[in-house]
C-alpha positions as CSV (number, residue, x, y, z in Angstrom):
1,X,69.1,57.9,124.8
2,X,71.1,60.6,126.2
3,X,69.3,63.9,126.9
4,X,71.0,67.3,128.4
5,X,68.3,69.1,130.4
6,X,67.9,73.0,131.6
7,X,66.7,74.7,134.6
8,X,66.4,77.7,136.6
9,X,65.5,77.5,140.5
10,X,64.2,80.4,142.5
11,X,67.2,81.4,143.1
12,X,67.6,83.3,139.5
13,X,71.5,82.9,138.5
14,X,72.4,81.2,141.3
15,X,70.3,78.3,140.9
16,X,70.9,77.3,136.9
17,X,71.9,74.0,136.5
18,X,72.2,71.8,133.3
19,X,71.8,68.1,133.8
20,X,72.4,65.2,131.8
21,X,70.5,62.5,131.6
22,X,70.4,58.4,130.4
23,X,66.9,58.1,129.0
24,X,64.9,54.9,129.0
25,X,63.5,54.8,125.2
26,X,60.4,52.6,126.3
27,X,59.4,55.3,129.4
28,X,60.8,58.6,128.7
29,X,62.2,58.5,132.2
30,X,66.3,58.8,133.3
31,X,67.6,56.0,134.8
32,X,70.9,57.3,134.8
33,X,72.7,60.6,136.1
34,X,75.5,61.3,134.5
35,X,76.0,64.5,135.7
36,X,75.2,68.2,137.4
37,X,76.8,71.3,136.3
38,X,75.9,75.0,137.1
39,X,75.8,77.0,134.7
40,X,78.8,79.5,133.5
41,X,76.6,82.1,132.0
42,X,73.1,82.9,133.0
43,X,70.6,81.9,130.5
44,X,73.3,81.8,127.8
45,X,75.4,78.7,128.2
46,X,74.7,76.2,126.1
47,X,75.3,72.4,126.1
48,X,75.9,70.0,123.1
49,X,75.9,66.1,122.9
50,X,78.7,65.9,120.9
51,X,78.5,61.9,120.8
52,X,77.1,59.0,122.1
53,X,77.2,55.3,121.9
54,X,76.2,52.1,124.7
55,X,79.4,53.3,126.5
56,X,80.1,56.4,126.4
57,X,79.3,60.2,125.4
58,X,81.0,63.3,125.3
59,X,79.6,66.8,125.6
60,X,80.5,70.1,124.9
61,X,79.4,73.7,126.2
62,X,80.3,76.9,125.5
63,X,78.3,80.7,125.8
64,X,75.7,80.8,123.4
65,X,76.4,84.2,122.7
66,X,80.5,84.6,122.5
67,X,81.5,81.2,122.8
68,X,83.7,82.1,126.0
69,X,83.9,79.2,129.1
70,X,84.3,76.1,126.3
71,X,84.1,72.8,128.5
72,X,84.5,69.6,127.2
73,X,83.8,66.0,129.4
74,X,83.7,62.5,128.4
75,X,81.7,59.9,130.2
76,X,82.2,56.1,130.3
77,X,79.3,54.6,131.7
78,X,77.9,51.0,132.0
79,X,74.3,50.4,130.8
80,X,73.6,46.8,132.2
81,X,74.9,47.7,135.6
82,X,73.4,51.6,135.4
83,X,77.1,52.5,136.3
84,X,79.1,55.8,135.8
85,X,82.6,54.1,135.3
86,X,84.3,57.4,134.8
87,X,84.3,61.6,134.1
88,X,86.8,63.5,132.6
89,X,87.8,66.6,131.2
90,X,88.6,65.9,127.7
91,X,89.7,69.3,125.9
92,X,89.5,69.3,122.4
93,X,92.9,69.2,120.0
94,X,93.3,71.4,117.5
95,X,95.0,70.2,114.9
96,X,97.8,73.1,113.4
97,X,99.4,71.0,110.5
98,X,99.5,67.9,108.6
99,X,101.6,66.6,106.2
100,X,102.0,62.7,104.4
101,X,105.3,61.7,104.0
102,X,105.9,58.4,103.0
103,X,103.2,56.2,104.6
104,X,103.1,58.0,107.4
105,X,100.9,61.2,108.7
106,X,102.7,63.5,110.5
107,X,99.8,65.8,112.5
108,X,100.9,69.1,114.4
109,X,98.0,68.8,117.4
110,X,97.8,71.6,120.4
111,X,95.2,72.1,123.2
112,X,92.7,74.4,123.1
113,X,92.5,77.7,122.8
114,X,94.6,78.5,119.9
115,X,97.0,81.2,119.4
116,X,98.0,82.4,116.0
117,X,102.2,81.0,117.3
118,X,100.8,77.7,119.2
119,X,101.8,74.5,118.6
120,X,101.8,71.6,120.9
121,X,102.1,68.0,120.4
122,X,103.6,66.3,117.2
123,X,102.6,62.8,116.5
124,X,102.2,60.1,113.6
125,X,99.7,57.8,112.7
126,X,100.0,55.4,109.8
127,X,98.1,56.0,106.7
128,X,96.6,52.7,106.5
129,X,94.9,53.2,110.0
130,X,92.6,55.4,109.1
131,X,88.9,54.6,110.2
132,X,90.1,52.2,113.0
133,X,88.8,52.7,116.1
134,X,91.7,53.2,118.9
135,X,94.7,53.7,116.7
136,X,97.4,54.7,118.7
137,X,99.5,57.5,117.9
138,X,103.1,57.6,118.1
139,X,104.6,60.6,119.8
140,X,107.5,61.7,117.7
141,X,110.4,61.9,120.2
142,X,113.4,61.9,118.8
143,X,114.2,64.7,118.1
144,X,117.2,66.3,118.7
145,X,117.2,68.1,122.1
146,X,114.4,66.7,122.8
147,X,112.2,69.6,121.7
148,X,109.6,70.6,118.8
149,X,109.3,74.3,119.9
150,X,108.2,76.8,118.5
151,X,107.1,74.7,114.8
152,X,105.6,76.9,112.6
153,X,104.7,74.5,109.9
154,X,106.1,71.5,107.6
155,X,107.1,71.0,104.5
156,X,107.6,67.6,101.8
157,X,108.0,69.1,98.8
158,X,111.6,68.8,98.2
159,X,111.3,64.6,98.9
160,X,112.6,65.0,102.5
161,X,110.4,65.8,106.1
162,X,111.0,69.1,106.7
163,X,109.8,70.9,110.1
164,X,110.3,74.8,109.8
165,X,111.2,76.5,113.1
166,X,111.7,80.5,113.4
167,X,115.4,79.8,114.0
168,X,116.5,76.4,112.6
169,X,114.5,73.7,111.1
170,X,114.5,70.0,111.5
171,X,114.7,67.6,109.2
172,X,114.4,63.8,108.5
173,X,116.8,61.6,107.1
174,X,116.6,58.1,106.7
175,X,116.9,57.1,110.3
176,X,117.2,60.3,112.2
177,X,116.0,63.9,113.0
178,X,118.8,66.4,112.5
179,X,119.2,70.2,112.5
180,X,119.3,72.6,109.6
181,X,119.8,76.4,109.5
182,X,116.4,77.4,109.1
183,X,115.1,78.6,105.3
184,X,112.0,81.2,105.1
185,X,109.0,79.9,104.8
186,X,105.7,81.5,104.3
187,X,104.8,81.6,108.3
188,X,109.2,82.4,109.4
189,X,111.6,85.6,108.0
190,X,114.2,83.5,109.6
191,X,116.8,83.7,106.2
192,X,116.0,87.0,104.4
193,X,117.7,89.8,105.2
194,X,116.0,92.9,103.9
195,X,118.0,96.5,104.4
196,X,115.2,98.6,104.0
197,X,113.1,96.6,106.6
198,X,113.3,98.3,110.2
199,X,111.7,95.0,112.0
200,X,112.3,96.3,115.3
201,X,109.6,99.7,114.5
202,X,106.9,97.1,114.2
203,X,107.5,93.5,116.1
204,X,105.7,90.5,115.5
205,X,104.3,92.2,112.0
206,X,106.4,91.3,109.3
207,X,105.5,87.5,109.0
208,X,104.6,86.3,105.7
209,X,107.7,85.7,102.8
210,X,106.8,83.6,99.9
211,X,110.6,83.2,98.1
212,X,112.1,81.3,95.8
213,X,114.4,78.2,96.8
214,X,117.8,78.5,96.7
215,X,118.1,82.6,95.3
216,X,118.2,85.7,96.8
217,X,116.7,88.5,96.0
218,X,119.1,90.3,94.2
219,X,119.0,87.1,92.2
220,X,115.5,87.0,91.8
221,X,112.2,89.0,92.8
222,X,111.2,87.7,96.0
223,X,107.4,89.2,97.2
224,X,106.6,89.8,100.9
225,X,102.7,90.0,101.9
226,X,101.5,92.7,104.1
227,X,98.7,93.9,106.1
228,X,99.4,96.3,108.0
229,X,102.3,99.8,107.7
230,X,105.8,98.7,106.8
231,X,108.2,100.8,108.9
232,X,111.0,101.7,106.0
233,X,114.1,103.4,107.4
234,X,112.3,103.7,110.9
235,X,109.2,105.6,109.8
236,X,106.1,104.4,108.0
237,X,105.4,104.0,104.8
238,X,102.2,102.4,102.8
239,X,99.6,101.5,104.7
240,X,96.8,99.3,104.0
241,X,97.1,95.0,102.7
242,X,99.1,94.0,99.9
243,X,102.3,92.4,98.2
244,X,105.8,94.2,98.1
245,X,108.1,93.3,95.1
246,X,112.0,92.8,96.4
247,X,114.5,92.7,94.0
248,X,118.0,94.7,93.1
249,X,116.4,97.6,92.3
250,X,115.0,98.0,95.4
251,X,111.1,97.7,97.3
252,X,107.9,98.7,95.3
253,X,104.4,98.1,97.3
254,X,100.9,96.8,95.3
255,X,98.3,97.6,97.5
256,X,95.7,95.7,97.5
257,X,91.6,97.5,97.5
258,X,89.6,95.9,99.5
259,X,85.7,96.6,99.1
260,X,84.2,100.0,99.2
261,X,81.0,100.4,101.3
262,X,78.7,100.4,98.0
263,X,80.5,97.0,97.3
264,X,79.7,96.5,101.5
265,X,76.4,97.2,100.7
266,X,75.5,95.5,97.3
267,X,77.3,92.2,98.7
268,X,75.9,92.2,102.2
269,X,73.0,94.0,102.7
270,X,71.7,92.2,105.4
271,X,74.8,93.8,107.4
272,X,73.9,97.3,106.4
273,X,70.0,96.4,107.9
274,X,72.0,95.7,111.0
275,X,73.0,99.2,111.3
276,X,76.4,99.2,109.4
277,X,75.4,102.6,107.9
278,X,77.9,104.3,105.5
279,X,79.0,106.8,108.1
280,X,79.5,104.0,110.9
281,X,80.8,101.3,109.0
282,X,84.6,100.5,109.3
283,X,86.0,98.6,106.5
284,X,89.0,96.5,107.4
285,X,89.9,93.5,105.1
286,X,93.6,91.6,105.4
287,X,94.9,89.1,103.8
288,X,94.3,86.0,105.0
289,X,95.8,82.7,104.4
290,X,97.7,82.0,101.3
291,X,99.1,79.6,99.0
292,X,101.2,80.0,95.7
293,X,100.6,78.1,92.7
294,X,102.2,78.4,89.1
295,X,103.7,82.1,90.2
296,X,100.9,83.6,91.4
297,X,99.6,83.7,95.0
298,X,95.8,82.7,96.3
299,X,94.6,83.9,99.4
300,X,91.5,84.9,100.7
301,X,90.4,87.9,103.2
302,X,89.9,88.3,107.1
303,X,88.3,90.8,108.9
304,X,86.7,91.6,112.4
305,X,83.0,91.4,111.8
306,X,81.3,93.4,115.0
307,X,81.4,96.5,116.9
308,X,81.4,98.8,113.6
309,X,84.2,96.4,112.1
310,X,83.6,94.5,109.1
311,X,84.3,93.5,105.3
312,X,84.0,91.4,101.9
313,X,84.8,88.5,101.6
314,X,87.0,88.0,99.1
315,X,89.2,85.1,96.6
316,X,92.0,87.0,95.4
317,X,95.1,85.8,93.0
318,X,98.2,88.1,92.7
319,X,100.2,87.4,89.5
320,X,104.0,87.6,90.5
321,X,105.9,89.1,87.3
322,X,102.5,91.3,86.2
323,X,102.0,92.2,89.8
324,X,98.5,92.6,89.2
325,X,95.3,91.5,91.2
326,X,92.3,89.2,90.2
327,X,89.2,89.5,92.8
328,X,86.2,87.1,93.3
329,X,83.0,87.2,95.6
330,X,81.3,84.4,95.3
331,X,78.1,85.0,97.4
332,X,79.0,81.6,99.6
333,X,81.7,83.3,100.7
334,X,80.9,87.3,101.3
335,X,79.9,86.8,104.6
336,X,82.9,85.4,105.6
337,X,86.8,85.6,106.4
338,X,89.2,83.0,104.9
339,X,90.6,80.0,107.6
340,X,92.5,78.4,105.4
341,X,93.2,77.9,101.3
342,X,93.7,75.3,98.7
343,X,94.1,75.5,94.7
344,X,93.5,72.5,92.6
345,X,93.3,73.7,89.0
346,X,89.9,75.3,88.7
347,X,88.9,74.1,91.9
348,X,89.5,76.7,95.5
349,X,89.1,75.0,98.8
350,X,88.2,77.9,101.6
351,X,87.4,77.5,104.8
352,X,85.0,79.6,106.3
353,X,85.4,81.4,109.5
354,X,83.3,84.2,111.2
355,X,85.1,86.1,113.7
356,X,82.6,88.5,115.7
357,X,83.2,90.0,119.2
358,X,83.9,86.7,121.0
359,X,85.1,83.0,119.9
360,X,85.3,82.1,115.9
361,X,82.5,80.0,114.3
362,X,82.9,77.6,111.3
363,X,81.1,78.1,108.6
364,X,82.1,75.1,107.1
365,X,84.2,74.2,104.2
366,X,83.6,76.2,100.0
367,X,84.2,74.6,97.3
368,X,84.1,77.1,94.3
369,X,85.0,76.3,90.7
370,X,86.1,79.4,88.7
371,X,85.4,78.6,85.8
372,X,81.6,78.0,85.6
373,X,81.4,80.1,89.7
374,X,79.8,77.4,90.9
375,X,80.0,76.8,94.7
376,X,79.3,74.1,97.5
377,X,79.5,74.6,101.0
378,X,80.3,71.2,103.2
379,X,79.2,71.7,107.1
380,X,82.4,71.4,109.0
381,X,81.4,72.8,112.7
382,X,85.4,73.3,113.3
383,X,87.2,76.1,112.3
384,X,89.4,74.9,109.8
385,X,92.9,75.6,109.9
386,X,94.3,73.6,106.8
387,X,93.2,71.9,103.6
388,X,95.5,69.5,102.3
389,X,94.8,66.5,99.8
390,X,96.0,63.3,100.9
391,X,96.0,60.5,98.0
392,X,92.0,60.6,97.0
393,X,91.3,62.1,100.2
394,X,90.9,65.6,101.0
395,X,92.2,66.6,104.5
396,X,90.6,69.0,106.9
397,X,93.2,70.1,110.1
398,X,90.2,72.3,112.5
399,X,89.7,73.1,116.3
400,X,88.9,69.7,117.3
401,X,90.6,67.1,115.1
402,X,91.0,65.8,111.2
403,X,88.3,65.6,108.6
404,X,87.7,64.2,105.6
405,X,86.2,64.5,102.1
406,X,86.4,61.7,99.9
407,X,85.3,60.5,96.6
408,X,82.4,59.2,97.6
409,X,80.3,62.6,98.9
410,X,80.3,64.9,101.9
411,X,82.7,65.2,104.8
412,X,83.4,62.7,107.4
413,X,85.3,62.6,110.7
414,X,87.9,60.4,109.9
415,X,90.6,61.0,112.6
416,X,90.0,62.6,116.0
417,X,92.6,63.1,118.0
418,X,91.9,62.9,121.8
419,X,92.8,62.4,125.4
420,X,90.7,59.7,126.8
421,X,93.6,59.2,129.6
422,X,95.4,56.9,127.9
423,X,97.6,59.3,125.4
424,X,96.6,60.3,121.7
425,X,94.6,57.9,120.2
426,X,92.0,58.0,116.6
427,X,88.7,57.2,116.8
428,X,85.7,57.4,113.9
429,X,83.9,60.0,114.4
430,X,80.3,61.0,113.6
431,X,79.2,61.3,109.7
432,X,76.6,63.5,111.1
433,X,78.5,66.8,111.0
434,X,76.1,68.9,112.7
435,X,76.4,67.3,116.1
436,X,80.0,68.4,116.4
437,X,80.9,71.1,119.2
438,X,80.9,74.7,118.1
């Protein structure tokens, strides 16, 4: 039995230590140290045993309060001999993107923390290795020039492997990796050009395109999200989230109305008890992540939730064409912002993340079904970054590896991806969920 143990010595902050501890089941007493740490935080770090088996454990800490100093340590250890074999750092991999292609997964992974242009590693692991312990993944490394960098996403939709790039993409033929001009993408503005759109009044803001292959706008209404003031013909313009229509004619703006306070109030009253009073509260809901199915586009809502700052949370569909909005608030999902978005016919996939003063926390994956507005929540303790359905299997990218939904009930850890000093490997992870990191 492993056991993580607390203490404060006389002297106050300078004297907390956390220990952790090999326990004999048949004395309650440790007969092995695996470690000593002091603490980051006084009285407000806190340690979790992440997992645990005859040889090894890993463990995870982070402020109880904002999540700030995350630490991460595997242990290899030897029961007969009473024998730490080995410590390590082992910092957890985010996992950006996924995509199957053929037999193979192709997994987007980067180091913790993440920033919203990351990315990192980009490796493969054969679909019919899932659940085996130590599966060794392939680094992908040819590719041209020897560099993935800066990957914003991928793409098989159009039957080939498609890696989108803010300035070219790369693509996979039968035996190779070549380079293509790169096309716009939801996450890269890389091929529209848009006259009325002074980019340099507001860099880094204009990110989000959803267009249609192959036609131009003059062709064809294209529709670019927003959440912030477009600068038109250097000065700005509408303010506030919502969807521009681009076509011949020109640039029309649908805003999007995010909740009033008495909708604040009737949805989360347990907010306004915490002092968000109407004359304090600050509204501020964005649109989140997105997909677009049959013409229209699904998203859900971010917002800051602390220091005055908060919002609704909110399932929205914008029909392209009508360029008209359709809102939902479940109460599963009020509470919280939008991580990531899937639509299968009646059925939305949201991941749930609350994002306070201080680190994001998971709260897990929704499951709503619009027809009868019926929702489950699954406990995923990973902020999840992307939903994608794999064969039977739905697929979970978060902050510290791949999950898992099947068939058969709840989520499972089905791929981790790690450093245990050997490279990338996959391991089975714990079906019990709540024992993750936060």
């Amino acid at each position: 039995m492993l056991m993580v143990f607390h203490a404060l010595g006389p002297g106050g902050w300078r004297d907390e230590r956390h220990g952790i501890f090999v326990i004999d089941r048949t004395t309650d007493r440790p007969v092995l140290r695996l470690d000593l740490l002091d603490s980051l935080r006084h009285l407000d770090y806190a340690l979790r045993i992440e997992s645990a088996d005859s040889t090894s454990a890993v463990v995870c800490g982070a402020g109880a309060t904002y999540g700030d100093g995350p630490m991460r340590i595997r242990y290899r250890y030897d029961l007969r001999t009473m024998h730490l074999q080995a410590r390590g750092l082992a910092p957890q991999l985010a996992v950006l993107d996924f995509v199957a292609w053929r037999d193979t997964l192709y997994v987007l992974v980067a180091a913790q923390p993440v920033h919203p242009t990351a990315t990192g590693a980009f490796v493969r692991v054969p679909l019919a290795a899932f659940g085996r312990v130590s599966t060794s993944l392939a680094a992908v490394d040819s590719i041209p020039a020897g560099t993935l960098l800066p990957v914003t996403g991928f793409d098989s939709t159009s039957g080939r492997l498609v890696l989108h790039g803010d300035s070219r993409d790369i693509v996979r033929l039968e035996d190779r990796w070549q380079f293509e001009p790169a096309t716009a993408t939801p996450d890269s503005v890389a091929a529209l050009e848009l006259p009325f759109l002074a980019r340099r009044a507001a860099p880094g803001r204009v990110r989000r395109f959803l267009v249609f292959p192959d036609r131009g706008f003059r062709t064809r209404p294209q529709y670019l999200l927003w959440d912030s003031t477009l600068p038109v013909d250097g000065t700005r313009s509408d303010s506030g989230s919502g969807v521009y229509r681009l076509d011949a004619k020109g640039h029309h703006f649908v805003p999007l109305h995010g909740a009033d306070y008495d909708t604040f109030a009737r949805y989360r009253p347990q907010r306004v008890r915490d002092g968000y009073s109407r004359d304090m509260a600050e509204l501020d809901e964005a649109i989140g992540p997105f997909t677009m199915v049959d013409g229209a586009v699904w998203f859900g809502t971010t917002f800051y939730d602390g220091e005055g700052h908060t919002g609704v949370g909110t399932l929205a569909s914008f029909a392209t064409g009508a360029d008209t909005y359709q809102t939902w608030h479940p109460q599963a999902l009020v509470d919280w912002s939008t991580s990531a978005i899937l639509v299968e016919g009646d059925t939305v996939w949201l991941g749930l993340v609350n994002r306070p003063e201080g680190n994001a926390s998971s709260g897990g994956l929704l499951k709503f079904r619009r027809s009868t507005q019926a929702t489950t929540v699954y406990p995923v303790p990973d902020v999840i970054h992307r939903i994608r359905r794999v064969g039977s299997t739905l697929l979970l990218g978060t902050s510290n590896g791949l999950y898992g939904l099947g068939l058969r009930g709840p989520g499972q850890l089905v791929l981790d991806l790690d450093d245990a000093g050997h490279g990338l490997v996959a391991r089975r992870g714990t079906a019990d969920l709540t024992r993750r990191c936060p």
